[in-house]
Steps between C-alpha positions, in 0.01 A plus 500: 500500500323812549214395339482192731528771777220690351243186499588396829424827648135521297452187680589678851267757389225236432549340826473844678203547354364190572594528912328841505196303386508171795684753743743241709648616794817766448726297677460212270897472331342461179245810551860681625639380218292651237441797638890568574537472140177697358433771742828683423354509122161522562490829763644770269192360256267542767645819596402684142113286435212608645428199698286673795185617361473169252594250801697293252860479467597499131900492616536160402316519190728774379823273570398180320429789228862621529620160520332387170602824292879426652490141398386606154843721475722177634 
């Protein structure tokens, strides 16, 4: 089950990812949606990279790395 939980939320990730990239409106539900469940995750990320002087935000990329190492322990 927690596996299951695990996928589903790499695929949250992915779809965050992919909004950032064709930038809908915020108040889209689904945009809401996403970013409701990501943004708690992904600001403490953001908080500790250097994402100002590259212009890039890596955040995400360092989840769907957490995610794989934690699905490799389950």
């Amino acid at each position: 089950m927690l596996l299951l939980a695990v996928e589903l939320y790499t695929y949250v990730v992915l779809a965050s990812v992919i909004l950032s990239w064709v930038r809908l409106e915020p108040s889209n539900p689904f945009v809401k949606f996403v970013n409701t469940l990501t943004e708690p995750v992904l600001k403490p990320i953001r908080e500790v990279l250097p994402t100002k002087s590259l212009g890039i935000d890596f955040s995400p990329l360092v989840l769907l790395l957490a995610l794989s190492v934690i699905r490799r322990f389950l």
